[in-house]
C-alpha positions in Angstrom: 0.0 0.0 0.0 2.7 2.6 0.8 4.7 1.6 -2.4 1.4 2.0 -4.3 1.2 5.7 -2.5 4.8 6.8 -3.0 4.2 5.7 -7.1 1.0 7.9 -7.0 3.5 10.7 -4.8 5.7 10.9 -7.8 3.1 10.6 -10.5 1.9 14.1 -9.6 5.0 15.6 -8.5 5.9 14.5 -12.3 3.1 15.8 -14.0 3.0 18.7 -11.8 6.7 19.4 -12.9 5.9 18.6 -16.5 3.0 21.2 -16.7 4.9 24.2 -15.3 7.7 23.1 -17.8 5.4 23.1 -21.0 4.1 26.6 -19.5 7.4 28.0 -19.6 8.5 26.2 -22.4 5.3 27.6 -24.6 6.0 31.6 -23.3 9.6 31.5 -24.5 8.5 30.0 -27.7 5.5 32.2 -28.2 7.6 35.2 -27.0 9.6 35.0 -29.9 12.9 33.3 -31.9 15.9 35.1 -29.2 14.2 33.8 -25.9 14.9 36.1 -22.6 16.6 39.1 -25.2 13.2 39.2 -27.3 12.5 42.9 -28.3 8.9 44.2 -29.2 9.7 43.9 -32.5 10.5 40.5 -33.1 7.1 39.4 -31.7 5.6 37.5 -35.0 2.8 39.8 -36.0 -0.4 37.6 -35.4 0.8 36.3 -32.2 1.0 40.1 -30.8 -2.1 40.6 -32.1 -4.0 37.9 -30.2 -2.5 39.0 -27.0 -3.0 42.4 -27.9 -7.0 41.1 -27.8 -6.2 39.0 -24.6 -4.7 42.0 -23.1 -1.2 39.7 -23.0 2.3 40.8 -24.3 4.2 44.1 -24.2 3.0 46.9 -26.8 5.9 49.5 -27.9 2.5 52.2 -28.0 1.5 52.8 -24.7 -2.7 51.3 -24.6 -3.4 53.5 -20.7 -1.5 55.5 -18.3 -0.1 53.7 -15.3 -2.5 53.7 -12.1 -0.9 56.2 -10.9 -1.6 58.7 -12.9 -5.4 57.7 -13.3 -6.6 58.7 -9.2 -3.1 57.6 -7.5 -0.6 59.7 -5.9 0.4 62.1 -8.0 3.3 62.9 -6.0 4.6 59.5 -6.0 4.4 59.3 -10.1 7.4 61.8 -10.1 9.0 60.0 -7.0 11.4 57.3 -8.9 14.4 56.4 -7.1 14.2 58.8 -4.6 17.1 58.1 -2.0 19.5 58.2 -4.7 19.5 61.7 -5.2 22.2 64.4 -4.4 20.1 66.3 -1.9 17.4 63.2 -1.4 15.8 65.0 1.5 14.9 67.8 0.1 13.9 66.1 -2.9 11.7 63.6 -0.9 10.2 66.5 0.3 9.8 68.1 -2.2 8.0 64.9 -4.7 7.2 62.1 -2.3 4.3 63.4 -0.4 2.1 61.2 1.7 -1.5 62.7 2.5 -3.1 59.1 3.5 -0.5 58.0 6.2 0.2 59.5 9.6 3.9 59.6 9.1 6.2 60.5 6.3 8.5 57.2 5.7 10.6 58.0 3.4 11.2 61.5 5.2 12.1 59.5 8.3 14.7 57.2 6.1 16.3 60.4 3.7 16.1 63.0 6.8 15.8 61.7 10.4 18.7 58.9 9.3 20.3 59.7 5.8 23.5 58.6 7.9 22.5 55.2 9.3 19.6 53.7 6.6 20.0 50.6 7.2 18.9 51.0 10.6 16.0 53.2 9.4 15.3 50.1 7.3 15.2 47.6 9.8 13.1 50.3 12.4 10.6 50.2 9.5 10.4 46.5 8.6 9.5 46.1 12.4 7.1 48.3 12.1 5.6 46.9 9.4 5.1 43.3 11.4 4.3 45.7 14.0 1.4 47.1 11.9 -0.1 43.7 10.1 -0.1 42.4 13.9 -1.8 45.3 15.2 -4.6 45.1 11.7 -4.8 41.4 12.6 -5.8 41.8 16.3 -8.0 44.7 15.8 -10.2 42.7 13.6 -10.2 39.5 15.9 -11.1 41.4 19.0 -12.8 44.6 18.2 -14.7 44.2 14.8 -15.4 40.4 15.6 -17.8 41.1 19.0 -20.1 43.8 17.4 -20.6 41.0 14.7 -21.1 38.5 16.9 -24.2 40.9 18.7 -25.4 41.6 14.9 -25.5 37.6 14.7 -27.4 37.2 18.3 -29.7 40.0 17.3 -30.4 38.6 13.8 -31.0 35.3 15.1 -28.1 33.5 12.3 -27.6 29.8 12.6 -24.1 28.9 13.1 -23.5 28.0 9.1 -24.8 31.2 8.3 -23.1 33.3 10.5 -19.8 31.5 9.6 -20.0 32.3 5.5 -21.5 36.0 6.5 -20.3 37.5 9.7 -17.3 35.7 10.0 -15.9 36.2 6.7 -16.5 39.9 7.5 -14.5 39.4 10.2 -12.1 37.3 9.0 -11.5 39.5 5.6 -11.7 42.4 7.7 -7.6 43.2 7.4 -8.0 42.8 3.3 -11.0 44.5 3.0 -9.1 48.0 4.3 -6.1 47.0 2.9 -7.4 47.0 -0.5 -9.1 50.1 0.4 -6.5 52.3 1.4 -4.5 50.7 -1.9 -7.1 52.2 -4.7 -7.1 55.2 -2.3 -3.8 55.5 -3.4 -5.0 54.3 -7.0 -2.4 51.0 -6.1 -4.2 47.9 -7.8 -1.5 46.1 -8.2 -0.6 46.1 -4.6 -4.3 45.4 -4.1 -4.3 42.3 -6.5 -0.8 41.1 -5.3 -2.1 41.1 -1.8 -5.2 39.6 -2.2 -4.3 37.0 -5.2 -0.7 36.2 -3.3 -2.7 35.8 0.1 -4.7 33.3 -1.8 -2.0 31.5 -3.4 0.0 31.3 0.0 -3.8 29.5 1.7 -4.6 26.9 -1.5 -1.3 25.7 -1.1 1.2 26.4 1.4 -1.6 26.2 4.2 -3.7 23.7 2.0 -0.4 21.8 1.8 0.6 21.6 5.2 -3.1 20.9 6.4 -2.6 17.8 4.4 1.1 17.1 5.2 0.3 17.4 9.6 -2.7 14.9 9.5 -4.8 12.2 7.4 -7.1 14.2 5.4 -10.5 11.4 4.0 -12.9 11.1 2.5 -15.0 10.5 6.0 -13.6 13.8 7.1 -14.3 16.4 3.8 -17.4 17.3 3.2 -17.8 16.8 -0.7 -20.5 19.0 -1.7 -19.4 21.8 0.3 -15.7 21.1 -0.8 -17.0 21.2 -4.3 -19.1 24.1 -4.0 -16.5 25.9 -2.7 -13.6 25.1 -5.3 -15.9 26.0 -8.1 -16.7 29.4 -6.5 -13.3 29.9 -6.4 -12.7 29.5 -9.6 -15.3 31.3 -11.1 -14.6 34.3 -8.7 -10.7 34.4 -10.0 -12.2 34.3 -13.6 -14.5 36.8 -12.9 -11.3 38.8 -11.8 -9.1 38.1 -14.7 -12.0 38.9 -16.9 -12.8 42.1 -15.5 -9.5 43.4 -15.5 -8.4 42.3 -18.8 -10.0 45.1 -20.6 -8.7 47.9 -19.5 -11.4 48.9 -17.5 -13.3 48.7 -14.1 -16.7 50.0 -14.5 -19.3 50.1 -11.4 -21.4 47.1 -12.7 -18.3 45.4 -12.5 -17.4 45.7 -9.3 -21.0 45.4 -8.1 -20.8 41.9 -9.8 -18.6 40.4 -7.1 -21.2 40.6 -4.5 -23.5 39.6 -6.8 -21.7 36.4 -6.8 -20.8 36.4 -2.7 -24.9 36.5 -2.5 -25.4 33.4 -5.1 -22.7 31.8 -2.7 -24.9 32.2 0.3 -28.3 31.7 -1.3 -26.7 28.0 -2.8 -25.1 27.2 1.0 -28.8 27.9 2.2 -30.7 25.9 -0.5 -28.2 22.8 -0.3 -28.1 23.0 3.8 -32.2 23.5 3.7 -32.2 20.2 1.5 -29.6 18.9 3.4 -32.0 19.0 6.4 -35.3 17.8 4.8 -33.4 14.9 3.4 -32.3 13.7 6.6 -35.6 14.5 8.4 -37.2 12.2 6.0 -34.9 9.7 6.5 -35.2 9.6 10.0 -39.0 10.1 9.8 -39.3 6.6 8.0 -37.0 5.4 10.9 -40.0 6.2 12.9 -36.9 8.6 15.0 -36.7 12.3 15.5 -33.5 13.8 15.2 -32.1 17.7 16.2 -31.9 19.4 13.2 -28.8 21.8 12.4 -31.0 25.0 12.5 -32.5 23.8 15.9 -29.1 23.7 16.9 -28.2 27.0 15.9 -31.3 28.5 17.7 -30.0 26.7 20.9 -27.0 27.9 20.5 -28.1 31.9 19.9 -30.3 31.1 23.0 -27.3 30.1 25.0 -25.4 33.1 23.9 -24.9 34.5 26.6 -23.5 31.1 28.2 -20.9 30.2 26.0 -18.8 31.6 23.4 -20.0 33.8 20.7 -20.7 31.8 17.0 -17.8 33.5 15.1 -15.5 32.8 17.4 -16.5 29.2 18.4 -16.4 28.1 14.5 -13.1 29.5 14.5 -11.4 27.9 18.1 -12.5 24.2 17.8 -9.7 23.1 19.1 -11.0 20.7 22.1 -7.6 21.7 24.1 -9.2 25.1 25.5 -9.9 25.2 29.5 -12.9 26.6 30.7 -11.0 29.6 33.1 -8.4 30.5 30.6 -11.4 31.3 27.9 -13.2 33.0 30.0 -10.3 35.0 32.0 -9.1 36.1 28.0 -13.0 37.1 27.2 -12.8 39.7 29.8 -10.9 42.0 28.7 -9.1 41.0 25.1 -5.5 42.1 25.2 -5.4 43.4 28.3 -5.6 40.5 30.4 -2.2 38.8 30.4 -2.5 35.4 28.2 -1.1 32.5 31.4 -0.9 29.6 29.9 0.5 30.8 26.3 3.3 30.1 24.2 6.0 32.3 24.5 4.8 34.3 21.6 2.1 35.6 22.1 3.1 36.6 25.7 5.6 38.9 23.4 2.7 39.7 20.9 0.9 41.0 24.0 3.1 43.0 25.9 4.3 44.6 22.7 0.6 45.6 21.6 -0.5 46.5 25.3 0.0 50.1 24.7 -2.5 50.4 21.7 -4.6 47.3 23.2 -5.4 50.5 25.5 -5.7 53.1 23.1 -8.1 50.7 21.6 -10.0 49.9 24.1 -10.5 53.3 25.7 -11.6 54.6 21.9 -14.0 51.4 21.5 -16.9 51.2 23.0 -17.1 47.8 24.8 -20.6 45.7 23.6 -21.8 42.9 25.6 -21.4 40.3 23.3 -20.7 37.2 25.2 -23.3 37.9 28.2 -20.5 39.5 30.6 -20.3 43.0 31.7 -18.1 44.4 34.5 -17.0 47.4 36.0 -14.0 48.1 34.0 -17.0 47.1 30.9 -18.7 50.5 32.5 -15.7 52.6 32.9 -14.1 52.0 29.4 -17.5 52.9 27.8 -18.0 56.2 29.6 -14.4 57.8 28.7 -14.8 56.5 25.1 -16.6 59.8 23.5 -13.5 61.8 23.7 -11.3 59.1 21.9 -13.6 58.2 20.1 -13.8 61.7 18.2 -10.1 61.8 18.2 -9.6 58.8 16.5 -12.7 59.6 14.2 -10.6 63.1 13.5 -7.8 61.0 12.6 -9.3 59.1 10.3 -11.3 61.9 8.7 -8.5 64.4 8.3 -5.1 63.2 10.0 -3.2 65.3 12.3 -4.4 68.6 10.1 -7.7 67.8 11.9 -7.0 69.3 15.4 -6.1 72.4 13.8 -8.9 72.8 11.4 -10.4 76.2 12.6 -14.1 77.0 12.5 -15.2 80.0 10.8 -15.0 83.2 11.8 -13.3 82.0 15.1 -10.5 81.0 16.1 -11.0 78.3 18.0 -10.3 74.2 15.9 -13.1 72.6 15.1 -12.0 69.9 17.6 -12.2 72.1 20.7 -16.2 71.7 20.1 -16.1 67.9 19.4 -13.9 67.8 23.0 -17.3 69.4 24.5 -19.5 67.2 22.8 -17.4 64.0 24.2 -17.4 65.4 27.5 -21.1 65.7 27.8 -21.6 62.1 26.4 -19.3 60.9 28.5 -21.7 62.3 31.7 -24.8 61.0 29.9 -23.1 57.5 29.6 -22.0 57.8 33.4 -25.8 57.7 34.5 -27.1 55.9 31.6 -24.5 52.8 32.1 -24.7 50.8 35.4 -22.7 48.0 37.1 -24.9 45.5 35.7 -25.6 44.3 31.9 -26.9 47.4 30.1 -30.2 47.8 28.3 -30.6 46.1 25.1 -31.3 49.4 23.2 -27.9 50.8 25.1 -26.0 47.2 24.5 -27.0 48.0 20.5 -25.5 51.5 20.7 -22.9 50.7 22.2 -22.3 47.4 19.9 -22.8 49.9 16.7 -20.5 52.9 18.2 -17.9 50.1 19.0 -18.6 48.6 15.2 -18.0 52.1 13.7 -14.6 52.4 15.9 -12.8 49.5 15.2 -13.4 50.2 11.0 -11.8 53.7 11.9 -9.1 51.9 13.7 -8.6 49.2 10.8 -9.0 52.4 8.6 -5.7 54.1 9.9 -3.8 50.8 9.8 -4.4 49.8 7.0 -3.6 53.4 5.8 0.1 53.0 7.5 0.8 49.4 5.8 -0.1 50.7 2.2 2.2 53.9 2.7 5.0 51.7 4.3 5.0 49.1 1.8 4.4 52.3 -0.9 7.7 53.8 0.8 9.8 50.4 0.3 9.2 50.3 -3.3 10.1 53.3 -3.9 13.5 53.4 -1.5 14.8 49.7 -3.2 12.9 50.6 -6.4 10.6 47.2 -5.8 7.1 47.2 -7.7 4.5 47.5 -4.7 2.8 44.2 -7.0 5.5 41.9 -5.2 5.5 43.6 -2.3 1.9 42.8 -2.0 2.3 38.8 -3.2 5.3 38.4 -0.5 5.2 40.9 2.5 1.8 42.0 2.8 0.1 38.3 1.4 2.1 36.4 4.1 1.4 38.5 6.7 -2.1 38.5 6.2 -2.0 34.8 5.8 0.0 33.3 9.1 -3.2 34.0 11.4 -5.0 31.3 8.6 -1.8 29.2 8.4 -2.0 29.0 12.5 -5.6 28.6 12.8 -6.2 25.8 10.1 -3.3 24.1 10.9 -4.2 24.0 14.8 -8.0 22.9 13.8 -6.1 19.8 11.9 -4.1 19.3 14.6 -6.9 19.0 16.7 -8.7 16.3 14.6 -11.0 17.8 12.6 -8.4 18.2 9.3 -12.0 18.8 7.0 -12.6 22.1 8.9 -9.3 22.9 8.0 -9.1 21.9 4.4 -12.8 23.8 4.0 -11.1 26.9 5.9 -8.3 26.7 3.1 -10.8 27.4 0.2 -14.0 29.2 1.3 -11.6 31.9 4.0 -9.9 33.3 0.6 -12.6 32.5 -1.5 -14.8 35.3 0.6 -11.6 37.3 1.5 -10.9 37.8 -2.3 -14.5 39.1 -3.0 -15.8 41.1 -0.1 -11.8 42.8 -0.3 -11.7 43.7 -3.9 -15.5 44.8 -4.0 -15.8 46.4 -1.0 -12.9 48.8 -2.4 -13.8 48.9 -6.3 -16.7 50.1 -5.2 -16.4 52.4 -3.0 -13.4 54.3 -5.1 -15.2 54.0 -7.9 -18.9 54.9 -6.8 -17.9 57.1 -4.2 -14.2 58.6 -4.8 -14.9 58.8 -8.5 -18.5 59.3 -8.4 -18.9 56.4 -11.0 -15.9 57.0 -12.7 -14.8 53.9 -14.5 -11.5 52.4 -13.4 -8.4 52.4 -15.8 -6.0 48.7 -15.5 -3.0 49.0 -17.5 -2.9 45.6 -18.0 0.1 46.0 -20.3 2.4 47.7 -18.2 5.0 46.0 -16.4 3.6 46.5 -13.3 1.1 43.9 -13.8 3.8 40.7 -14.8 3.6 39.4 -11.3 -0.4 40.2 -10.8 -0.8 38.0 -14.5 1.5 35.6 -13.3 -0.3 34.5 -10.1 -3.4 34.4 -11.6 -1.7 31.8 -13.8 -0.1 29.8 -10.6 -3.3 30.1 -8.5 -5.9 29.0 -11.3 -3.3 25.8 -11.9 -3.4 25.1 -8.3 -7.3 25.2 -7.6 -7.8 23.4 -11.0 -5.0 20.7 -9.7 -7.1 20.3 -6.2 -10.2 20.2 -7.8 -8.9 16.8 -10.1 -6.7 15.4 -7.5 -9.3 15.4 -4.3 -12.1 13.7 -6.5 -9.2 11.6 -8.3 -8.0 10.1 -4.9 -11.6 9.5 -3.9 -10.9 12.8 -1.0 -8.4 11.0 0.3 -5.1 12.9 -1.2 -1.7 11.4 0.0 0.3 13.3 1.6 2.9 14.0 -0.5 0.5 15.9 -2.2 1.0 18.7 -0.1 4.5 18.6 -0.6 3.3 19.0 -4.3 1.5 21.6 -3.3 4.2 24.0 -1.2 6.7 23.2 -4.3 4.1 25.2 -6.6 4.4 27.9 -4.3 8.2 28.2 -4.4 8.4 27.7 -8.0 5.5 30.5 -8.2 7.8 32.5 -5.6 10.9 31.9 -7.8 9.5 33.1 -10.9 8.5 36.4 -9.0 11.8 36.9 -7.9 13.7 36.2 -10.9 11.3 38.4 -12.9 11.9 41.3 -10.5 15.3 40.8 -10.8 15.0 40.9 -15.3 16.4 37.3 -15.1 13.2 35.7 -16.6 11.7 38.7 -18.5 8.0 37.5 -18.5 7.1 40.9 -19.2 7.7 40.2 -23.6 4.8 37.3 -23.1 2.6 38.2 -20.4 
């Protein structure tokens, strides 16, 4: 039997090897008769055409403008190799303005420490890790709870909730992300985050999901697994059909929910038949059986007894003890973590100084039944933080100087007031005990709107940062996005599915692996296209120049992650759900290869850009 596995190991990895081969093998023929030192001109004529139609291959006339001159930073379209200039302060100053971000980067690298940069670099690449850690934990334990109360209020059954609420939650980090990007009028970062998260989950994580335990057919769910890989691969279609012609228009984007909502309606249908099927089986038993939806309403009705439904589908892990859930439920990043791994004691004590920022400036909601005194004292002196992280947001650090006509007093002086008197109102309003319902649903919205102003700013700071090391080492922000921000987005899924597996239940974790990116990619790439182009450019279609160089990387892991879904979606059914494990060994060597193309493309070894 294991001789018979290790001959169907190497069969893939074979074939696997064989079909990235031809794929190479076909660009550099179809690229021309010199190979890597093609020029536009020796492109045979009909072939250039074709791509020309398939928005492929390299055009000496330019088709668009580069992103960002079409709603991007201005600034930072004159900002090319900006630290290797004579005066490269001044110049920074000068070219590279920042509006979106807090803090000028490349200021602090060309002016605060033009004599030590390397140690500018390295302040900033912790900040960065810094920054995704901070966007991570923001989500998980301030945007999650307000969800959880819109679930317990809206009365969601577990499935439900877990394809709605807590994909919200769970895509939370993108959805800003991708934001901030077309703020910025960065799609390529946007589509190199997103697409390279996804790539990293459906095979990496997919990969070592399969690799850490026995992954069968008794533990996969095959319609849902089969629904979910043929979302998938319609939704990166959708993408690469969209963006192919050169344009984004609002339909467009508003075609991606479109799709999440035909993804929810179909899980409903199939888990509504689902149940009637089995309550007719069991009815000719002459048995009754608990349905799934009488579960869920048990579970809402015991909500205030156990732990919240986006957060229990994402900690089945059968290791947790009682106490230490309900000591870290108290007060989330601010009670110290006993009984953790030496990580994320560090995690903690590192983030402890904006856990507090963030939990004086976020209203507290009483999501998992428990209130407490320090519940009451954090909600009454949140108005004041609240408006100045809403200022922030709104205006950056111009906004407490922002004077109000005809005075001359800032406009924030008067906000101050206005916190200050909710702040007494809440004092009286609020009591020791579990607030009001109408109060709980206030303070659960004013909490909701706070934590997207706080995922707002951070998401602001990672763009800008990334933005500023592309421009310092002269790094397209589209690789940036596939490796720094796409990993670092990805580790919390690597973590949790892996753990999940771990703890015997390796289905939840292969599911996790398809349907988290699957709504991740949609909700983040809508979400954005349609608010910058709907409300930034007040319906303003959306120029992608596809052409351009910037977009090699974006086309090429479109190509890597479309082979890799395709390849799961033959080799589950092929090895009856059961895939061996050397599979996922298959599966992590598609990621290098995809990473080494990336590289060597950056670095004009492999010049993709003459047939992509």
């Amino acid at each position: 039997m294991k001789m018979r596995q290790r001959r169907q190991s190497v069969r893939i990895i074979s074939i696997v090897s064989a079909l990235l081969f031809i794929f190479l093998y076909t660009g550099f023929k179809n690229g021309g008769r010199d190979g890597l030192s093609l020029s536009n001109s020796d492109i045979q004529p009909e072939l250039a055409t074709t791509r020309k139609l398939l928005g492929f291959g390299h055009s000496s006339a330019p088709i668009c403008q580069s992103d960002s001159d079409n709603g991007g930073d201005q600034d930072n379209a004159n900002c090319s190799h900006p630290l290797h200039k004579n005066n490269s302060c001044q110049f920074v100053k000068d070219n590279c303005g920042d509006d979106v971000a807090l803090f000028d980067y490349l200021a602090f690298v060309a002016c605060s420490l033009h004599h030590v940069k390397p140690i500018a670099y390295i302040i900033l690449a912790l900040w960065l890790v810094y920054l995704i850690s901070l966007l991570a934990t923001t989500a998980d334990y301030f945007f999650v709870p307000p969800l959880n109360l819109l679930s317990d209020k809206l009365k969601l059954s577990p499935s439900i909730a877990g394809i709605t609420l807590l994909a919200i939650g769970n895509g939370a980090p993108d959805v800003f992300t991708a934001f901030s990007a077309l703020k910025n009028g960065d799609l390529p970062l946007v589509l190199g985050a997103l697409i390279g998260a996804s790539i990293f989950i459906s095979t990496v994580v997919l990969g070592s999901v399969i690799l850490i335990t026995k992954v069968t057919s008794d533990t996969i769910d095959k319609i849902d697994f089969t629904r979910d890989v043929v979302a998938y691969i319609v939704v990166v279609a959708t993408v690469i059909l969209v963006a192919f012609d050169g344009l984004v228009e609002l339909y467009e984007a508003i075609f991606f929910p479109i799709i999440y909502i035909v993804y929810i309606a179909a899980a409903i249908i199939i888990g509504y038949l689902r149940t009637a099927w089995k309550k007719h089986k069991e009815s000719k038993n002459g048995t009754s059986i608990q349905t799934d939806i009488d579960k869920g309403d048990s579970a809402i009705e015991c909500a205030d007894e156990s732990r919240p439904l986006i957060e229990a589908s994402n900690n089945i892990l059968g290791t947790e003890v009682k106490e230490k859930e309900k000591e870290r439920l108290e007060l989330e990043g601010l009670t110290f973590p006993r009984g953790r791994n030496i990580a994320v004691k560090i995690q903690w004590f590192l983030e402890l100084p904006f856990s507090l920022l963030r939990w004086i400036s976020i209203p507290p909601c009483c999501h998992d039944g428990k209130w407490s005194e320090w519940h009451r004292w954090f909600a009454v002196s949140s108005p004041i933080p609240m408006i100045v992280i809403l200022a922030i947001t709104a205006g950056g650090w111009s906004a407490f100087t922002y004077p109000i006509e005809s005075t001359k007093f800032p406009l924030i002086v008067i906000f101050f007031i206005i916190g200050i008197i909710l702040s007494i109102v809440l004092y009286f309003v609020i009591g020791k005990t579990k607030p009001h319902w109408i109060v709980q649903s206030l303070l659960g919205l004013a909490g909701f709107i706070m934590s997207i102003a706080w995922l707002n700013i951070e998401a602001n700071e990672v763009v800008s940062l990334l933005e500023a090391f592309g421009l310092a080492f002269s790094i397209d922000t589209a690789i940036l996005g596939l490796t720094v921000l796409a990993i670092g987005n990805s580790v919390g899924d690597w973590v949790a599915d892996t753990a999940v597996a771990r703890a015997g239940e390796p289905g939840m974790g292969v599911a996790s692996c398809f349907g988290s990116p699957l709504l991740n990619d949609v909700l983040g790439l809508s979400v954005a296209l349609i608010a910058k182009i709907g409300i930034y450019d007040k319906g303003k279609s959306f120029p992608i120049c596809i052409q351009s160089r910037e977009y090699v990387k974006v086309k090429l892991s479109w190509i890597f992650l479309s082979f890799s879904l395709i390849l799961s979606a033959l080799v589950f059914p092929l090895f009856k759900f059961s895939p061996p494990r050397a599979y996922g060994l298959v599966l992590i060597y598609i990621y290098i290869v995809f990473m080494l193309f990336s590289v060597l493309d950056e670095l004009d070894i492999l010049k993709f850009y003459y047939y992509l």
